[in-house]
N, C-alpha and C positions, 0 to 999 in steps of 0.2 A: 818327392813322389814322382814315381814315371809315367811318362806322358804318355803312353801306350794302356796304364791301370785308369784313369782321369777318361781317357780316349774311349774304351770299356766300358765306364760305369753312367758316363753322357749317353753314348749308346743303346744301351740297356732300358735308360728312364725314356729317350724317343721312340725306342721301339716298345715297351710297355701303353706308354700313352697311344700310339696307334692303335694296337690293340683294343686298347679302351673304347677309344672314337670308333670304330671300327664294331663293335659287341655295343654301343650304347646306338648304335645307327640300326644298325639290323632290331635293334628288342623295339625303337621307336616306329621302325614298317610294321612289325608284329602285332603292336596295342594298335595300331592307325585305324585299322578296320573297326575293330571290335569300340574303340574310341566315337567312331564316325556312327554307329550301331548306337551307340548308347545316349548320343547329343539329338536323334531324328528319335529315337522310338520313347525316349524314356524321359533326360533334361529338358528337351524343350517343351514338350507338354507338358511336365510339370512346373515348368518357369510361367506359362502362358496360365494356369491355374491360377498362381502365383498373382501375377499381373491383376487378373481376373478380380481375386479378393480385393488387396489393395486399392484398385479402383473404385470398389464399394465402397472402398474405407476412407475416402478422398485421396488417397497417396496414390496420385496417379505416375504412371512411370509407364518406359515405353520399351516394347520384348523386341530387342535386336539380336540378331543370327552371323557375327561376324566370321569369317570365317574358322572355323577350329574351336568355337567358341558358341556358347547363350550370355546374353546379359540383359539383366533388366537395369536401366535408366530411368534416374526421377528424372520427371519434367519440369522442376521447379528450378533444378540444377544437374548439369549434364556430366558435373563431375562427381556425385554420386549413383553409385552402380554397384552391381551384384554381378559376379560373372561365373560362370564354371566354366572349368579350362583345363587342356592336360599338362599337367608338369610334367616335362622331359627333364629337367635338370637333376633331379634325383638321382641314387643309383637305381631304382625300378620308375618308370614311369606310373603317375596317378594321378586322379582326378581331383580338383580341388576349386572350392568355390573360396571368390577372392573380393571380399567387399572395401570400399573406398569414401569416404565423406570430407569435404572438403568444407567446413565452417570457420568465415573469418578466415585468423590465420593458421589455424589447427587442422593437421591431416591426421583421418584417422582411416588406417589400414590393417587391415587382419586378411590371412590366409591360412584355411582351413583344410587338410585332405578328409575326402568322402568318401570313408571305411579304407582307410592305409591298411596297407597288406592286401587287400580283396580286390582279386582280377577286376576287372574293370566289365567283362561279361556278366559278374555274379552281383554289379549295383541294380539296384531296388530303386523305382519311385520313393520309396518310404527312405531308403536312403536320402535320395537328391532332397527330398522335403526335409527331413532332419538337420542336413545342412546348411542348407536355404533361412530356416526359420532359427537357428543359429545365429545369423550372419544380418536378417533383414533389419532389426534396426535402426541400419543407415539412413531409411527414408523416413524414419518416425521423426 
């Protein structure tokens, strides 16, 4: 094979992958807003609902705001959590709530997207709750 076809076809895949990096950077500034929009007006009030019942219900857990993110935390154990977070790793970014339980020596981990395919503008309360109540339970 000649080193100059080999030299071409190396080429080709690092300038494709730039690309990529490159178009997956620019779509992640594009949802940032709309992301940032939807964790203040729409997830965290509904997580803090969320919280709200729970507490009735003795399963106390506590509504943190980490950056990029809502998670509600039991207080019984700080390694069970409910979180909504934006997936960038995808080829489209989206929203997905990602629950976690730690019993013993059993990890139990599920992640969800919350309406795949649907901008991130057009999620619903009744969304985030649909998800939410999917996922919650971890604290039961």
């Amino acid at each position: 094979m000649e080193t100059s076809d080999v030299r071409k076809r190396i080429l080709d895949v690092i300038n494709s992958a730039r690309r990529d990096a490159a178009d997956r950077r620019t779509r992640n500034a594009e949802v940032g807003a709309a992301y940032e929009k939807f964790l203040e007006t729409i997830a965290t009030p509904v997580c803090r609902q969320v919280a709200d019942v729970l507490k009735a219900e003795r399963l106390h857990c506590a509504l943190e705001t980490p950056v990029g993110a809502v998670r509600l935390t039991s207080e019984r154990s700080a390694s069970d959590f409910v979180e909504i977070r934006l997936d960038t790793n995808a080829a489209r970014p989206h929203v997905v709530v990602h629950a976690e339980r730690v019993k013993g020596r059993e990890r139990y981990e599920e992640t969800l997207a919350i309406r795949e395919g649907v901008g991130i503008e057009h999620l619903t309360d009744q969304d985030v709750l649909d998800a939410l109540a999917g996922v919650i339970g971890v604290f039961a």
